[in-house]
C-alpha positions, 0 to 999 in steps of 0.5 A: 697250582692256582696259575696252573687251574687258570692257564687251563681255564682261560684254554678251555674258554679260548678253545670253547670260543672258538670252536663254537665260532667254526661252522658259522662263517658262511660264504667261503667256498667249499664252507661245510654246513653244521650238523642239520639241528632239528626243525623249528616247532612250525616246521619251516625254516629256522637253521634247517637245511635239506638233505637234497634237493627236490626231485624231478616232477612227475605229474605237473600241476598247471602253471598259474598265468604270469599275473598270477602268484601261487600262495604256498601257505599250505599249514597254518604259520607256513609262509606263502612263499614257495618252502620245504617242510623240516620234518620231511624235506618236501619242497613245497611249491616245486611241482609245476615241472618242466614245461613251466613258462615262467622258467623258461630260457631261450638261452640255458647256462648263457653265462655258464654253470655255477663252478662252486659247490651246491648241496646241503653240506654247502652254506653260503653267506649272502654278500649284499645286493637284491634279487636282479643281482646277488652275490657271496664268494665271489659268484653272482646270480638273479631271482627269476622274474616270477620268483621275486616277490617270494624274496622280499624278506630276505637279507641280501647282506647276510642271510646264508643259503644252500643251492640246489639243482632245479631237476625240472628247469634247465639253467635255474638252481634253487636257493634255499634260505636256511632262516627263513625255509624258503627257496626260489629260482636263481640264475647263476650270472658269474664271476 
């Protein structure tokens, strides 16, 4: 009996193990997201992920001058960066809409759409890199010029992400970092 009890305990263990190491994987193609876990006391960032995406802008606020960045802190322990609020999904910083030059291409989709899978039951683990050129799963992207500084603390070897469609800029997606709860502008570069 007592080799029976630990037989079925060591299984247990095993299978406990393993299942909590399912989900956390990242970077594979089509790896579904787990379940949404709640936002973090401050709101952003902290594993939560967006149902979707933002929606299209309807009344653009103007565009800031190139030498100018936006801050994005909008509650006290926000980050400055562009971020979505957990508890209500806002994008937060998504609201210049289509006529922003600072997303602005000449040549939208040059190097084609992205073939993976975007949305929120789709993470993907960073696989090294920065932000002029990025990738995971075999895929390849950059940060828009304009966005870049709202990355600096991101961890291009690990950190796992959601893209999104941009509903405003043709030829950009958004990234989403689950950790931290920011997002910026990604061309997708290829394969």
């Amino acid at each position: 009996m007592k080799i029976l009890s630990r037989v079925f305990l060591f299984v247990l263990l095993f299978s406990v193990a393993a299942f909590a190491q399912h989900g956390h994987e990242g970077g594979a193609p089509g790896h579904a997201a787990p379940v949404r876990p709640v936002g973090p006391e401050h709101g952003v960032g902290g594993g939560h992920i967006p149902v979707r995406g933002p929606e299209p802008v309807r009344a653009p606020r103007p565009a800031p001058p190139a030498s100018e960045h936006r801050v994005f802190a909008d509650q006290h322990g926000h980050p400055a960066a562009p971020h979505v609020h957990a508890e209500s999904d806002r994008w937060i910083g998504h609201d210049s809409g289509r006529n922003d030059a600072h997303y602005h291409l000449d040549h939208p989709w040059e190097h084609g759409r992205f073939p993976g899978v975007i949305g929120a039951h789709h993470i993907w683990r960073l696989a090294g890199g920065g932000p002029s050129r990025f990738g995971f799963g075999g895929f390849y992207f950059s940060v828009a010029p304009y966005d870049v500084d709202y990355c600096s603390d991101w961890n291009w070897d690990s950190d796992d992400i959601v893209l999104y469609d941009d509903p405003d800029h043709v030829g950009w997606y958004l990234a989403y970092n689950i950790r931290l709860g920011t997002y910026c502008h990604v061309m997708y570069l290829g394969s």
